[in-house]
LOLUMLUM-759013 format. One record per residue (C-alpha): x, y, z. Coordinates in steps of 0.05 Angstrom, whole numbers, always signed. Example, Ala and Ser with C-alpha at 12.3 -4.5 7.8 and 13.67 -1.06 7.14 Angstrom:
<sites>
<site <+246, -90, +156>>
<site <+273, -21, +143>>
</sites>
This chain:
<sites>
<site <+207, +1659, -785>>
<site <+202, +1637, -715>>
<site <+222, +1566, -704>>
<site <+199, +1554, -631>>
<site <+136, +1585, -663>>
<site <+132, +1530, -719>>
<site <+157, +1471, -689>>
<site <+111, +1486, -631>>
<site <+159, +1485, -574>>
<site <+161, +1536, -516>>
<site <+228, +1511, -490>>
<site <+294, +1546, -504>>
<site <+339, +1498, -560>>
<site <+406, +1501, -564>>
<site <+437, +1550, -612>>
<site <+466, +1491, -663>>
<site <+402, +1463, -664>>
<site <+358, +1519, -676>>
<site <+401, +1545, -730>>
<site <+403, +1475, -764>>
<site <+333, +1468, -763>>
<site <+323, +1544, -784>>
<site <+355, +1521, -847>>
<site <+312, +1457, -866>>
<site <+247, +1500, -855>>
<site <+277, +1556, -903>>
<site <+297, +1497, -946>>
<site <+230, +1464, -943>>
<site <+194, +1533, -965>>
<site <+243, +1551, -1022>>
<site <+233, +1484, -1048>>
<site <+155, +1497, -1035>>
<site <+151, +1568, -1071>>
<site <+195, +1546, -1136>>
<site <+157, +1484, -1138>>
<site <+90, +1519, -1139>>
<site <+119, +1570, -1195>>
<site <+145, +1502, -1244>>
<site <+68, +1469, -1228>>
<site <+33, +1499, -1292>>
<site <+88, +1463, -1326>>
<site <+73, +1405, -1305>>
<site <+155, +1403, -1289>>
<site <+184, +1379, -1211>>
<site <+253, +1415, -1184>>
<site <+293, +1359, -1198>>
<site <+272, +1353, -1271>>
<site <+275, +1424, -1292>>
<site <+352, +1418, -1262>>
<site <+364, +1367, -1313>>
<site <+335, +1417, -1368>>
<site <+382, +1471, -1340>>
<site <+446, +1431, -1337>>
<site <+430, +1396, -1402>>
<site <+428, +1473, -1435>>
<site <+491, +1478, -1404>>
<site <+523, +1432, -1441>>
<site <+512, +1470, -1506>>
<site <+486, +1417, -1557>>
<site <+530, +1371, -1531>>
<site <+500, +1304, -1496>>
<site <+507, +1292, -1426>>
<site <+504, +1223, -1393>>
<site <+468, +1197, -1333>>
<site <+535, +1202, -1290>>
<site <+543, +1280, -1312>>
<site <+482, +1294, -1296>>
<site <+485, +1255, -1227>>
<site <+544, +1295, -1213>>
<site <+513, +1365, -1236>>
<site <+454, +1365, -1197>>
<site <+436, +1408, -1138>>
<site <+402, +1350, -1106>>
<site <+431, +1293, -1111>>
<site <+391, +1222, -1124>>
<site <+390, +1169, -1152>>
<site <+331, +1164, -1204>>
<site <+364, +1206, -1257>>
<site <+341, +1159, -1302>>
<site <+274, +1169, -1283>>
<site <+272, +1238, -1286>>
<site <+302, +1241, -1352>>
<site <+248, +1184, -1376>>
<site <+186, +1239, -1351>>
<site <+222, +1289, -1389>>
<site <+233, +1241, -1456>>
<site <+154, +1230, -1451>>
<site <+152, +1302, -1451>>
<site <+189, +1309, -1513>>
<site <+232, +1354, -1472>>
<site <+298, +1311, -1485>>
<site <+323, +1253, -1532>>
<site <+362, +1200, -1515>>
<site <+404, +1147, -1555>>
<site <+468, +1107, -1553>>
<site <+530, +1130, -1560>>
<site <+552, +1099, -1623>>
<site <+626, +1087, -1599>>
<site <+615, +1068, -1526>>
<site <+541, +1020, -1532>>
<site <+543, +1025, -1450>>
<site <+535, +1093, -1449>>
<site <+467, +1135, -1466>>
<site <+469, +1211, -1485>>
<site <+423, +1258, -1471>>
<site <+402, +1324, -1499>>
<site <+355, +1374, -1489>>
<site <+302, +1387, -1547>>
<site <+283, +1449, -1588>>
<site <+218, +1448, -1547>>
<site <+260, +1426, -1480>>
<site <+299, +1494, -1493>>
<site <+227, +1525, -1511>>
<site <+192, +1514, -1444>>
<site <+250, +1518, -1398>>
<site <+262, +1597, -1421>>
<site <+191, +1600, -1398>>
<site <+203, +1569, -1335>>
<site <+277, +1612, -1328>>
<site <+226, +1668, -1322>>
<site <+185, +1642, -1272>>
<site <+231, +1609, -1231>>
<site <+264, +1678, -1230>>
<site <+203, +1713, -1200>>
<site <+196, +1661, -1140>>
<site <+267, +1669, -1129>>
<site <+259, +1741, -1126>>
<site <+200, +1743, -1078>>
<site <+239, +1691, -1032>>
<site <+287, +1751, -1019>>
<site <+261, +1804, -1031>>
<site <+274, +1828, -963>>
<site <+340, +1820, -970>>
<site <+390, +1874, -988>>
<site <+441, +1854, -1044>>
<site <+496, +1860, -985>>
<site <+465, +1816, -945>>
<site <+453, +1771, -994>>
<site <+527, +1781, -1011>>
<site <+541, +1774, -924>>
<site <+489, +1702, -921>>
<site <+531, +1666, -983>>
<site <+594, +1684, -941>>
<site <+560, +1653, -879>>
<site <+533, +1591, -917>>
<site <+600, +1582, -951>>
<site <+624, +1565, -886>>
<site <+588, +1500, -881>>
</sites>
């Protein structure tokens, strides 16, 4: 990816700024190829992250604020994203019965269903995205990123 060839410049950018900008474009296309592969489900990035972390929490609920806290982008329409997935009949929600504040969430036998499907596809875009990767350099880029 050349990103004086994408961003249509011909001038030399400073090193911070090319690498910083390197990483929204790879950012922008990951988030592009993984949410062409969760289309036929009719599912966005952000929603099947709730399905995964609500999985996670092995048939126990999960509140707004956990998932808030748990997901890989962060926002503020949780409970949005958790009402598209309740029309879905991917989740339930009710009140806690000793806290009436506080709402629980869980993840539905047909939640759990479709999101092994989409595990499988998700898996296939991620492979493709680096597939020209080595498994050390994969192991050498995480060490890089880590740094930020």
């Amino acid at each position: 990816m050349n990103v004086e060839e994408i961003i249509k410049t011909s001038q030399k950018m400073p090193l911070e700024s090319r690498t910083l900008i390197h990483i929204t474009l790879i950012h922008n296309k990951i988030y592009e190829v993984v949410g062409n592969a969760l289309k036929p489900f009719e599912v966005s990035l952000q929603q099947f992250n709730v399905l995964r972390i609500l999985r996670g929490q092995k048939g126990q609920p999960a509140n707004l604020s956990t998932l808030n806290e748990r997901m890989v982008t962060k926002m503020s329409n949780t409970t949005r994203l958790v009402d598209k997935l309740l029309a879905k009949g991917y989740v339930d929600r009710s009140v806690c019965p000793s806290n009436r504040r506080k709402v629980e969430i869980l993840i539905t036998k047909s939640g759990s269903e479709v999101l092994s499907k989409m595990d499988k596809v998700v898996a296939e875009a991620e492979h493709d995205i680096v597939q020209h990767f080595t498994k050390q350099e994969l192991e050498q880029l995480n060490l890089l990123l880590d740094k930020f």
